[in-house]
N, C-alpha and C positions, 0 to 999 in steps of 0.2 A: 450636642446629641450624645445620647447616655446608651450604653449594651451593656446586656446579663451577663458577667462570669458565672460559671456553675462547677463548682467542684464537686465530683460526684464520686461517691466509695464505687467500687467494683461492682457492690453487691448492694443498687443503686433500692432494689425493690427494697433494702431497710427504712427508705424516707421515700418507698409509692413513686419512687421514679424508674423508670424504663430503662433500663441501659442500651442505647443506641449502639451501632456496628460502627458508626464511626469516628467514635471517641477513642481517642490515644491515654496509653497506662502512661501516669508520671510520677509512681512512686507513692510513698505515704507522708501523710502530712498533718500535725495538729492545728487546726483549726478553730472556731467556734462551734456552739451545738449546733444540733441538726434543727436544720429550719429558720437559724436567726437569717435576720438579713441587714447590711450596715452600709452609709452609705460612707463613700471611701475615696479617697486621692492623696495615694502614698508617694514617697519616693522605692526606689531600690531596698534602702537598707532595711525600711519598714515593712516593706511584702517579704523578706530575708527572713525578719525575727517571728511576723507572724505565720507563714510558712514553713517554718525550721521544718525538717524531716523528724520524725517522731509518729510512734503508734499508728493507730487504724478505722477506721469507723466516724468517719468525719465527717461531712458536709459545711461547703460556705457558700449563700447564695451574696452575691450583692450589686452594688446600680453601681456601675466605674463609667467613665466616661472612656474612649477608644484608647486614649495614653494609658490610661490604667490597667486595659487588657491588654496591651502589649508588654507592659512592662510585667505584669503578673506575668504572661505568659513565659517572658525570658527567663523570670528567677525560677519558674517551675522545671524550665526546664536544665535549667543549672543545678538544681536541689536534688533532682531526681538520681543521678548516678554515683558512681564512687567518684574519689578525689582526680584521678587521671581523665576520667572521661570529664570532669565538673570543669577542670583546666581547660581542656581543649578548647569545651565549649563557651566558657568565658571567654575565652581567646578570640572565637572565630564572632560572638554576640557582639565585643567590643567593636572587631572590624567591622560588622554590618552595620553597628550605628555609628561607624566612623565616615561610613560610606555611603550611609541616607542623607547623611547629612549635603555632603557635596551633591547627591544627588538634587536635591532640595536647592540649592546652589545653582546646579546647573536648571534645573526647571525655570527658577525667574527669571535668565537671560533668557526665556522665549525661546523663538526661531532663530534670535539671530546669531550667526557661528561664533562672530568677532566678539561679541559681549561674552559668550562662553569661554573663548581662548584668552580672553583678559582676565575673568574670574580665576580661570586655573591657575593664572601664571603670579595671580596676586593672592593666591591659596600658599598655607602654611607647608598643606602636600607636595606642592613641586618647586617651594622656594631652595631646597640646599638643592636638589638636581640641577635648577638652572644658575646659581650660584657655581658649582663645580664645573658649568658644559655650558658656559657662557657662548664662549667663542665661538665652539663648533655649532651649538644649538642657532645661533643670530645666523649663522654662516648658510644651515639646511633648511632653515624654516623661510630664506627666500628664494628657497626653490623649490619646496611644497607648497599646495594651496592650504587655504585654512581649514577643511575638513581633517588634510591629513593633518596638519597640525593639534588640532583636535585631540584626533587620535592619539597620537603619540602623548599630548601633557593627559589623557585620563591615563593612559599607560602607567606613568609616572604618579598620577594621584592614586591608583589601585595600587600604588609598591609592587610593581611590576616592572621597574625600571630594567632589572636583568636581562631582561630581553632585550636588548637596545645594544648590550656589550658600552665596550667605548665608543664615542660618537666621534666618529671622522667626518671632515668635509671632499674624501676625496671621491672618486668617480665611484666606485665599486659598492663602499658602503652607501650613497647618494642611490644609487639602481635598488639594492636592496630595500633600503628603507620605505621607499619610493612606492615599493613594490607591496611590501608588507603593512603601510599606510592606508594604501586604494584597500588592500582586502575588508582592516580592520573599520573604514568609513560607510562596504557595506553593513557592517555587523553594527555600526553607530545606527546608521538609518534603520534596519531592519526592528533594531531592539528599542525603539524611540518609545516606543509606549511605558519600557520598566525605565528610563532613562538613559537610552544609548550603552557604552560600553559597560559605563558603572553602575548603571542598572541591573544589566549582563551578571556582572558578578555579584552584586547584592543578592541577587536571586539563586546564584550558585552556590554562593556561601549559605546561604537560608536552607537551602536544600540539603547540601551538605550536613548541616548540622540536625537536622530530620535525622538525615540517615545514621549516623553515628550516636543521637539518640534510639532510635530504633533497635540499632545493631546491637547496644549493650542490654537492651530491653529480653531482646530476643537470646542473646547468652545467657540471662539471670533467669531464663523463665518466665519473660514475659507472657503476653498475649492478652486472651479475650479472659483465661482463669487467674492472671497476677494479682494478688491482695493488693490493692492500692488506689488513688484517686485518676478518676478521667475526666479530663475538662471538655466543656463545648460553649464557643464564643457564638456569643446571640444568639443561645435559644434552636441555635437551629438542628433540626432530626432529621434521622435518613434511614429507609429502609429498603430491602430491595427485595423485588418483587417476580416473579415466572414471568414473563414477557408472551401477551396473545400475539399470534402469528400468524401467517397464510401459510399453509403446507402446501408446497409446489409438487410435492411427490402424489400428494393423491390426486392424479393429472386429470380425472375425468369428471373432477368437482367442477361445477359452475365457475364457482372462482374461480379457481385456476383458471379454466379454461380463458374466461374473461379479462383477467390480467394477463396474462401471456399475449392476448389481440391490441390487447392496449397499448403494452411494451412495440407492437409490431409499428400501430397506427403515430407513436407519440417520437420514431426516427426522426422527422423533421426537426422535430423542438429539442433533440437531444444535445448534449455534448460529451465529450470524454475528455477523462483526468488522471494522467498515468504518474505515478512515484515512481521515478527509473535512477533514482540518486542517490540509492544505496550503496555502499563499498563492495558488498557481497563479499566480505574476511572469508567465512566460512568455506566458499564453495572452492576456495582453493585456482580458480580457472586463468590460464597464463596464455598467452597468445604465443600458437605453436612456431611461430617464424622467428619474433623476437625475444622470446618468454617472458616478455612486461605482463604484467598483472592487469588481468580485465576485469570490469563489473559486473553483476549480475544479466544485464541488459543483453551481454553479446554469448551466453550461454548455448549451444547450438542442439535446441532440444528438437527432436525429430526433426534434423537435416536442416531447422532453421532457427535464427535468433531468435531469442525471448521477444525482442520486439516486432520481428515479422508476426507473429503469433497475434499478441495483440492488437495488430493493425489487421490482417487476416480476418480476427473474428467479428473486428466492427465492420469490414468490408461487405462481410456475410451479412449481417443484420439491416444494411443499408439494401441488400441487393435484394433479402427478402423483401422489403416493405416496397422496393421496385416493382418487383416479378406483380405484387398485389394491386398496387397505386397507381403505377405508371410513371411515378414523379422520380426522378434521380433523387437524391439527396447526398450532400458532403458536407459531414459532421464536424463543426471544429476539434482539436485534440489541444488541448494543454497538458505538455509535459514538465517537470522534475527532474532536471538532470544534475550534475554536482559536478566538483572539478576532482572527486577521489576516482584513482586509474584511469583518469582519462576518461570519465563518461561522460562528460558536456560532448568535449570533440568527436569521441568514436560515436556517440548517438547522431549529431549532426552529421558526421560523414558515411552513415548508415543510413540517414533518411536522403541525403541525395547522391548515393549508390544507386538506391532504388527509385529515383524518379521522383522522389515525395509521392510513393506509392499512385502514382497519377493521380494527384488529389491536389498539388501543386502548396507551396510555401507557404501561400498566405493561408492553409486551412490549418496549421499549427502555432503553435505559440509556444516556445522553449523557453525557460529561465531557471539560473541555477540556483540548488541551494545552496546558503553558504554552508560554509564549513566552519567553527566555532571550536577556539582553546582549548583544551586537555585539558584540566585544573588537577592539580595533585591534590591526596588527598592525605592528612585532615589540615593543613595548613594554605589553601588556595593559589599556592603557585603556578602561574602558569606554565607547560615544558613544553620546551623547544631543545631543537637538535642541535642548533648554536643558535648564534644570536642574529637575530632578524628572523628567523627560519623557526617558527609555530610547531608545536606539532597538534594538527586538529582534526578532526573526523564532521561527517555532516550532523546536522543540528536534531536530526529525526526526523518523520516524514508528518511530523503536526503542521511543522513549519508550512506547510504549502499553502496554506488558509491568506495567511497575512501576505505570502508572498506574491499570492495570485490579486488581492487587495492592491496593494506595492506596485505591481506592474502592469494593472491595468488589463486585467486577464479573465477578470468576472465581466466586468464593462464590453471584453472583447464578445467574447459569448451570448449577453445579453443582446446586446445590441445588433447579434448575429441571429435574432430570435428565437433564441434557447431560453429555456424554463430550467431546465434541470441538467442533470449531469451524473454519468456512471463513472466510481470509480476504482481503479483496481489498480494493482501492483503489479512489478512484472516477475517475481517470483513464483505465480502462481497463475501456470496455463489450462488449468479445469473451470476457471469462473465463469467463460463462454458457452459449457457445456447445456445442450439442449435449451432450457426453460427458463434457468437460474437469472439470468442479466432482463431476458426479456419481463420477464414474473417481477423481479425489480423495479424495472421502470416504470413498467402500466401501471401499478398498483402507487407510486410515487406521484408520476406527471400526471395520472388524470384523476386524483383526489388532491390536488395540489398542497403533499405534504412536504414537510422543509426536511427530514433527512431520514434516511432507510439503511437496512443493514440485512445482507443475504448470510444467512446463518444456517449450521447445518447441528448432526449431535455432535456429542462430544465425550472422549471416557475421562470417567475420574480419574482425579490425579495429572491430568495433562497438561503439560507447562506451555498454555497457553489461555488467551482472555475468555471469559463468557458474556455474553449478553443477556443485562437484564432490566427488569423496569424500576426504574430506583423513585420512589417518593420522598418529597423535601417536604416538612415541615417548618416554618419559619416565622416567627413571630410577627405580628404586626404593629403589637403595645406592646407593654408590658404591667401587668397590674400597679398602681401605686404602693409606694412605702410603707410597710404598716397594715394593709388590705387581709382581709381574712383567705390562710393558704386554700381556701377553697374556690378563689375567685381566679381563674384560670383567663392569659391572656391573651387576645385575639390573633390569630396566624392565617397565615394563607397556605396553599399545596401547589408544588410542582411536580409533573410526570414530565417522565420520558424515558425512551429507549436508550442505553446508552453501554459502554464498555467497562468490564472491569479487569486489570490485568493479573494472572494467577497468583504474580508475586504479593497482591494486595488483600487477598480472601483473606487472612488470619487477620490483619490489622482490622478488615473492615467486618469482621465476627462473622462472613461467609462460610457455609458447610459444605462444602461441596459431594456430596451424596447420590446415591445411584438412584436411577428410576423405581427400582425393586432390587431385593435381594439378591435376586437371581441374577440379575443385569451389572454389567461395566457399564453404562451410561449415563452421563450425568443429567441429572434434575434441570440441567441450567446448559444451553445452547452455545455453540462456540461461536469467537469473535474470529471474523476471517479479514477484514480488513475492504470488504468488498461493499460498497455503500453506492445509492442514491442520492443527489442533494440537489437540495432545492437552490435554484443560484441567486433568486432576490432576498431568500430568506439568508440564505448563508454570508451573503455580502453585509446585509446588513448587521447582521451578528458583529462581525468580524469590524465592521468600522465601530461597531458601538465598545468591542473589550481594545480595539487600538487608545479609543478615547480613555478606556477607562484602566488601562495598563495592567490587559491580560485575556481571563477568559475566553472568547472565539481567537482571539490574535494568537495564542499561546496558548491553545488547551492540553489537559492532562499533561503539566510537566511534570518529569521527574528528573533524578539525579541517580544512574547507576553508577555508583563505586565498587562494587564488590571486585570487579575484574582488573587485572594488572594490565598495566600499559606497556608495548614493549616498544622502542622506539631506537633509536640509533643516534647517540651523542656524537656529533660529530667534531668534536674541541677534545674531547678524550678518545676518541673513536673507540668506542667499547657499546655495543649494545645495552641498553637499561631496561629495566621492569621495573616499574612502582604502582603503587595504589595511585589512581586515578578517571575522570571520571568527566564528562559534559552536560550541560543543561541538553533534555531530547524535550518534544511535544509529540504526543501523539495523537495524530489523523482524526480518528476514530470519535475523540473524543469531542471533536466540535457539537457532536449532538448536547451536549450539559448546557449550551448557551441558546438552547431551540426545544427549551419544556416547556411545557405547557402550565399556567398558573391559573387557578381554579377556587373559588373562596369556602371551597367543599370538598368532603372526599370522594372520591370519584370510584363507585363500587366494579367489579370486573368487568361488566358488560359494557364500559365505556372506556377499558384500556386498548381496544383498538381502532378509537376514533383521536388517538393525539395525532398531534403535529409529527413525531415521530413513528415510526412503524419499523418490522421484519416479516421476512417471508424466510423460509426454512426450505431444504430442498436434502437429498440424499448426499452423504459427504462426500464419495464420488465425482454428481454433477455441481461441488463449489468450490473443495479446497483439496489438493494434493500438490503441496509447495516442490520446487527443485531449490533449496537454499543452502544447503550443504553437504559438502563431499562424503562420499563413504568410506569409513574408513578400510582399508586392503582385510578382506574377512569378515568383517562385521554382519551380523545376521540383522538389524534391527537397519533397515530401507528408508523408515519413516523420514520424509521431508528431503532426502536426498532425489537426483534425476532418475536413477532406479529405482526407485519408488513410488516416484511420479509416473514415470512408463508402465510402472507394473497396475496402478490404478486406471491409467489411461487404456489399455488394455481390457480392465474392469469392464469399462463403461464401451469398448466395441462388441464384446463380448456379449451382452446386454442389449444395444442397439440391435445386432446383424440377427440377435433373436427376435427380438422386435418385427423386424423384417420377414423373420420367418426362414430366415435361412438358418442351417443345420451349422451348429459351428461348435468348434472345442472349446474344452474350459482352458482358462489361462495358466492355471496349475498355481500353487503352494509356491508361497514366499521363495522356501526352499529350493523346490525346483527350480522356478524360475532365477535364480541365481547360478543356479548349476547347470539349468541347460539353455536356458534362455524363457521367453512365453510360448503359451501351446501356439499362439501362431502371432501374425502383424495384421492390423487392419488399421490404415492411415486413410486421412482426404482431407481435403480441403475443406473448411466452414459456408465454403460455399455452395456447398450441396444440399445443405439446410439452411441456418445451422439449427432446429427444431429435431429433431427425431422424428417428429411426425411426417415433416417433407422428407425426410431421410424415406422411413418406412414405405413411404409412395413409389417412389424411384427407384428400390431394389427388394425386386420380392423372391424369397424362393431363393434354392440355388443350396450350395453347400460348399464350405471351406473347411478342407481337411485339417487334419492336424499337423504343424510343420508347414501351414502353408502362408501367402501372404497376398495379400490387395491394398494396393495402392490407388487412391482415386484422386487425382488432381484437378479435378473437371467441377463444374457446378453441374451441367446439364444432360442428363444421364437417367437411360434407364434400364436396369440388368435383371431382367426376369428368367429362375430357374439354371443360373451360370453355376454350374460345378467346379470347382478349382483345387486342383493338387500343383502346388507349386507357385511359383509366382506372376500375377497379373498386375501390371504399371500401367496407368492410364495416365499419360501426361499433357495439358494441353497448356499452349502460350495467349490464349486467350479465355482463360476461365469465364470470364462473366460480362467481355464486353470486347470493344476496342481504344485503342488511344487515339484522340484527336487533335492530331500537331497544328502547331500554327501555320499562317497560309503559305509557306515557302516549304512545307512539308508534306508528306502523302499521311495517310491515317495507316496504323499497323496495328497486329496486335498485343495487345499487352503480355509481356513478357515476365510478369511481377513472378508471375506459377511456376515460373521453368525454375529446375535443380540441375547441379550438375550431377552428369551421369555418365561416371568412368572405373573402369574398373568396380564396377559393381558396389559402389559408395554413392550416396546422396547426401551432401553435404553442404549447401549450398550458402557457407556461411563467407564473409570476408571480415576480416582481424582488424583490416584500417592501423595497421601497425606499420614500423619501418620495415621497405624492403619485401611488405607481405602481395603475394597475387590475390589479385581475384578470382569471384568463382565465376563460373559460368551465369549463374545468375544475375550476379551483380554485371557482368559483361554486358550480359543481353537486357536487362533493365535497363544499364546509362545508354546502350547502345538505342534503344527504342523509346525512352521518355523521359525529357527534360524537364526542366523548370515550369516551361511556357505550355508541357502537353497535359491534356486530361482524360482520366478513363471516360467512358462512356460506358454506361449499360447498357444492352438491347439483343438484338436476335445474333449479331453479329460476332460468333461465340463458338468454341470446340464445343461440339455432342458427338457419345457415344452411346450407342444403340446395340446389345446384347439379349440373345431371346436363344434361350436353349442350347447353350455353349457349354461344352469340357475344355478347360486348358489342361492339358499334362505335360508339366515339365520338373526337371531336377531341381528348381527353384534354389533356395536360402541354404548355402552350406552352413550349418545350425552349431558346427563342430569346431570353426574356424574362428582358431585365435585374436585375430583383428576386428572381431565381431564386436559394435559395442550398440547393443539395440538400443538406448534410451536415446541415439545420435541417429538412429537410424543410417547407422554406418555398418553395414552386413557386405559378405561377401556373395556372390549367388553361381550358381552351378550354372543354372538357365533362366528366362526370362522370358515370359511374352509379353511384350510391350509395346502400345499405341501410343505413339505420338500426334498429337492435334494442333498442327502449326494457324495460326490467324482463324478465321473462319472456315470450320473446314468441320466434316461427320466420319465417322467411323460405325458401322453397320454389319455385326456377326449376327447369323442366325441358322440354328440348326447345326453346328458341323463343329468336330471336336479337331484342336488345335494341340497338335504334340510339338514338343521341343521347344528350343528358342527359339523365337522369331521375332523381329520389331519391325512392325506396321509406321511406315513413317506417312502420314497423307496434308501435301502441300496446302498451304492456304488457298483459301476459294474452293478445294474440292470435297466430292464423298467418296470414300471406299468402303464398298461393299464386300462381303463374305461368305460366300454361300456354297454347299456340297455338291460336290458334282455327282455324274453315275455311279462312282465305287465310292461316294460317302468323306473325298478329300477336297479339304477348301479350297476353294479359286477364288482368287481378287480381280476385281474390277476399281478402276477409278474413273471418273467423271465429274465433269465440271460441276457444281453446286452454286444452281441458278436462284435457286430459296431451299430454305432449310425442309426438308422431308421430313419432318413434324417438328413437336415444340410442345411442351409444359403450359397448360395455361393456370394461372393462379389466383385463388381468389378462397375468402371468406366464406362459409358455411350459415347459415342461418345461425345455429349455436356460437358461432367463431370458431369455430377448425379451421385451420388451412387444409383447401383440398383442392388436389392437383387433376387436373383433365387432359389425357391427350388428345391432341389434335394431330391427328394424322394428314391435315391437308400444310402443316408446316408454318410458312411465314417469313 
């Protein structure tokens, strides 16, 4: 089988050819004239002499067979630089065809291990190793199995033996090796598709060597204006395109309104897909008991972990399509966890703190990512802190594709009958906001398309991806030898939606340009990382690039090296820094393996009928990340937890107008760093999570400035409630009860309750040594096991408010320990309802000064009503059925619209 090399001047339009955005500058080169074309199968020396570097204005077309493009491609990119970069790169070319080779080696042993460990050991690569480490090697290799044996000789065949140190056969180094064996047999299995280990680094070394060409590209002046030739192997072109979209903001569009019922109706078939594997370096966060470093996952943003958050809001979307259907549903969740600071364990010891959020074990599936070598760079070293002891970070969050393949985790879900699947990170707690998730899925599950991306604007210059629609042109012949250049060869087209990341716009001739003059806003949508996927289609993706060693299994790899690694030699004891760097995949990019292939071009009105799709929503309700610490002073918030707060704020802001109630503005970056936000308004997702059910349930009313509400309740309705100061609604049964098994009584769920001491809500536990718990985590294990499940139904806290003032001295706003994005404030006074198990709370009419906290036991209601002179009296009474109730249902249009029913239930 024969492919086009095409070496093409810069300044391509000299010989009618197009310069594509993603061809790479290689420098100048003498060639043939323009237009000849020869058929060719050189060696090295020979694409050397007729490639030397010299002059400009060249073209070479010609029919090489795939050896020939590879080998062209190597000497081009040897040719292209000065002498030091030209070394390197011959240096690191040599190893990677040192190391296909074995790879190639190891492929005809098959599957089977022992044919592989006899190859390696009868290889040139590890004959002086085991020559030199006879004794000790024969000694530990009968008491490894043969993966890790494995392991260890590609170790040695990558000249990576220094990680090994001296081989001892005593107990100590036997435990290590042992240890460092099992990690690296995940990393054989995982990477089986490029060839296990030393595939691994073939592929790092490849990349590498990208980059370091790049890197000299990009000092000399490279780019899209560099005088010189850019190559593209087979023909193939790429351009990219605005991406058609659903706008989720213009909320009273059909569409929308349509997708949003559909997201509500398609809960059953759903599933969720969290990345919780990240190290989170940035955010700096130490576990206050023992100061070990935490992951992103255990951040305690408004009084609760990141991961409460995300379980929280799918609880909410479950309980809407309840309130509507009447069907329970429990969505399975596939999570991402890693073994960087302990987040495998602390995630597991957070989801049964909490009961497994009454959702019980079997509705999760947990598997880690690995973690993957450090390579130095530009020579491929592995570093380690000594020996046996890696030093390595997670793989990126691409990895989840294959991993979820791997482990039998799409299988799980299918066969759990899911269609699709939402997935998000846990860095970023605005993607549940109102429309966004729900507008996602409808639009996904019931046009049954294979992958989706919730996108919002984005300003120029932002270092971060955009989404757009990229078309692939790709040959399908090629003209004959000799054919007149007018006779153009047959291709096919690929669309789809897909990501590009910021660092890649100048490689890939991207402009990144404002809407208008006038505008910060770019032309081109940001990538948030927040997706739909289809799970038959993604599976099968993913098995098809496992076969074919790469694509779905591995998308969008790259190799960052720019950043120094600092690590802790533990043989010198001296902390290091060096240039280095790991193979990542990124997530996002699985959609390249799910375009659509069309034998035509496919004109605008059909780019939002691919396989692929976006919906767009205000960047508000999808992305305001908490991923990194602020630094002490810093004016710039962006992507920090005050930041996040201060947008979240944004959007109650927004809402409680919606509502219709009188509320302040949140104030200027400024201020709000200086004094705090014009006020707090928190609650539970399960109050909606729509805006539009929001807007039903609390009409009217006014919250001062300086002041705050808290709603922890799902079921609630506060018409005309005035509030200076602060109002806490807390109930232990937000949206149901637990159903223990038969040697237990039913209680209610306690998932809601925070603790509340000292005028902090902080309901988070460390799962550290020596750390307490909190109240929450208390009253979770204490009320729901393994074996208990929520139940949804009438059996539930409500609060009922109709023409109430609270006055009290609320939020001391002034007060040093205040850190609002933790919702850790101090308060002067509080009125505050407590809603133990099943039980109503009932103000109406009568203004409430000072602190007070209304506690009303399970099973009852307390009412509140104005006596002769206009001061509240309480009554409590048994609560025989609920003295009214929400009834919920679909509008003729699909609105959700709420009815009361005052005869209860």
């Amino acid at each position: 089988m024969s492919s086009q090399l095409l070496l093409v001047d810069h300044r391509g339009v000299d010989f009618g050819l197009p310069v594509r955005s993603n061809l790479s500058p290689f420098g100048h080169f003498r060639g043939f004239a323009p237009g000849a074309t020869r058929r060719l199968s050189r060696g090295v020396n020979e694409w050397r002499r007729l490639l030397a570097p010299t002059g400009r204005g060249t073209f070479l077309s010609v029919q090489a067979s795939q050896n020939d493009v590879r080998t062209a491609e190597k000497v081009l990119t040897s040719l292209s630089y000065d002498d030091s970069v030209d070394e390197g790169v011959d240096t690191l070319s040599e190893e990677v065809d040192r190391l296909r080779e074995i790879v190639d080696g190891l492929s005809r042993c098959g599957d089977d291990v022992r044919n592989k460990v006899d190859y390696l050991k009868s290889s040139h690569a590890c004959a002086g190793f085991l020559r030199a480490n006879r004794s000790a090697f024969e000694s530990i290799q009968q008491k490894l199995n043969l993966h890790q044996i494995l392991a260890i000789l590609s170790l040695v065949a990558m000249d990576q033996e220094h990680v090994l140190g001296s081989m001892e056969d005593g107990d100590e180094y036997l435990s290590a090796i042992d240890e460092m064996a099992s990690n690296l047999v995940r990393l054989e299995k995982f990477y089986n598709s490029l060839g296990g280990l030393v595939g691994y680094q073939v592929k790092s070394l490849e990349l590498m060597r990208a980059g370091i060409m790049k890197g000299h590209d990009e000092e000399n002046g490279g780019g899209a204006e560099r005088n010189g030739l850019e190559y593209l192997c087979g023909g193939e072109e790429t351009e990219y395109l605005l991406p058609e979209f659903l706008d989720l903001s213009e909320e009273q569009s059909h569409q929308v309104i349509g997708a949003v019922a559909e997201g509500i109706r398609a809960v059953p078939g759903m599933a969720e897909i969290y990345a919780v594997g990240g190290a989170g370096d940035r955010l700096g966060l130490e576990c206050p008991v023992s100061g070990e470093p935490l992951p992103a996952a255990m951040l305690p943003y408004c009084g609760k972990s990141m991961m409460d958050s995300l379980l929280r809001n799918l609880q909410a979307r479950e309980y809407l399509n309840f309130r509507i259907t009447g069907v329970q549903s429990t969505t399975p969740v596939a999570i991402m966890t890693s073994d960087a600071k302990g987040n495998d364990w602390r995630i597991r010891g957070l989801l049964e703190s909490r009961g497994w959020y009454g959702r019980g074990p079997d509705a999760f599936r947990l598997f880690k990512q690995p973690s993957v070598p450090v390579v130095r760079v530009p020579d491929g070293r592995w570093l380690m802190t000594e020996p046996l002891d890696l030093v390595v970070k997670p793989g990126g969050h691409g990895i989840i594709w294959k991993l979820m393949y791997d482990e039998g985790v799409f299988d799980w879900m299918i066969n759990n009958g899911r269609k699709g699947a939402i997935v998000r990170q846990i860095s970023n707690p605005m993607a549940g906001t109102d429309t966004t998730l729900f507008g996602l899925a409808g639009m996904g599950y019931s046009q049954d398309r294979s992958m989706g991306f919730a996108s919002c604007e984005r300003v120029v210059g932002a270092s971060e991806g955009m989404n757009v629609l990229m078309h692939k042109t790709t040959p399908k012949s090629t003209p004959p030898t000799g054919s007149s250049p007018n006779v153009s060869p047959q291709v096919s087209h690929e669309y789809g939606i897909t990501n590009i990341e910021y660092t890649e716009f100048e490689r890939l001739g991207i402009t990144d340009v404002a809407v208008s003059d006038e505008s910060t806003t770019s032309c081109f949508p940001a990538n948030t990382n927040i997706l739909y996927v289809g799970l038959p289609a993604a599976r099968e993706a993913v098995e098809a690039g496992t076969r074919q060693g790469g694509g779905a299994a591995l998308p969008g790899l790259i190799f960052n090296m720019k950043k120094k690694v600092k690590y802790f030699d533990a043989v010198e004891r001296v902390v290091r820094e060096e240039h280095g760097g790991r193979m990542e995949c990124m997530m996002q990019n699985l959609a390249d393996s799910l375009m659509d292939r069309v034998e035509e071009p496919l004109g605008v009105e059909a780019h939002g009928d691919l396989s692929t799709f976006m919906v767009s929503n205000c960047r508000r309700k999808v992305t305001s990340s908490a991923k990194k610490k602020r630094k002490p002073g810093a004016g710039n918030i962006r992507q920090t937890p005050e930041g996040s707060f201060w947008d979240l704020m944004g959007n109650a802001q927004a809402l409680l107008t919606q509502c219709g109630m009188d509320v302040p503005e949140v104030g200027s970056v400024e201020d709000y760093m200086r004094e705090g936000p014009g006020f707090i308004f928190l609650f539970n997702p399960c109050l909606g999570p729509l805006w539009e059910v929001i807007s039903q349930k609390i009409r009217g009313g006014r919250l001062a400035k300086g002041s705050e509400l808290v709603l922890e309740i799902a079921e609630a309705r506060l018409q005309d409630v005035d509030i200076e100061g602060s109002l806490l609604v807390h109930s232990t049964a937000v949206v149901g009860h637990i159903e223990r098994s038969a040697s237990h009584e039913c209680v209610g769920v306690a998932a809601a309750a925070s603790a509340r001491s000292n005028g902090t809500e902080d309901g988070i536990s460390w799962f550290g040594p020596g750390s307490e718990s909190s109240l929450e985590t208390r009253l979770t294990s204490d009320c729901c096991t393994t074996s208990d499940r929520l139940v949804f139904g009438e059996r539930c806290g409500r609060v009922r408010m109709e023409r109430v003032a609270v006055k009290n001295a609320g939020v001391d706003w002034g007060h040093a320990d205040n850190v609002f994005w933790r919702h850790k404030v101090v308060r002067n006074e509080s009125l505050t309802v407590s809603l133990n198990g099943h039980s109503e709370f009932d103000a109406r009419d009568v203004t409430i000064a000072g602190g007070a906290t209304f506690e009303v036991p399970d099973g009852c209601c307390m009412t509140v009503r104005p006596d002769e002179n206009g001061k509240p009296v309480t009554q409590l009474s048994p609560l025989t059925k609920n003295a009214w109730a929400w009834e919920y249902s679909f509008s003729e249009d699909d609105h959700v619209r709420l009815k009361l029913n005052e005869e209860g239930g």
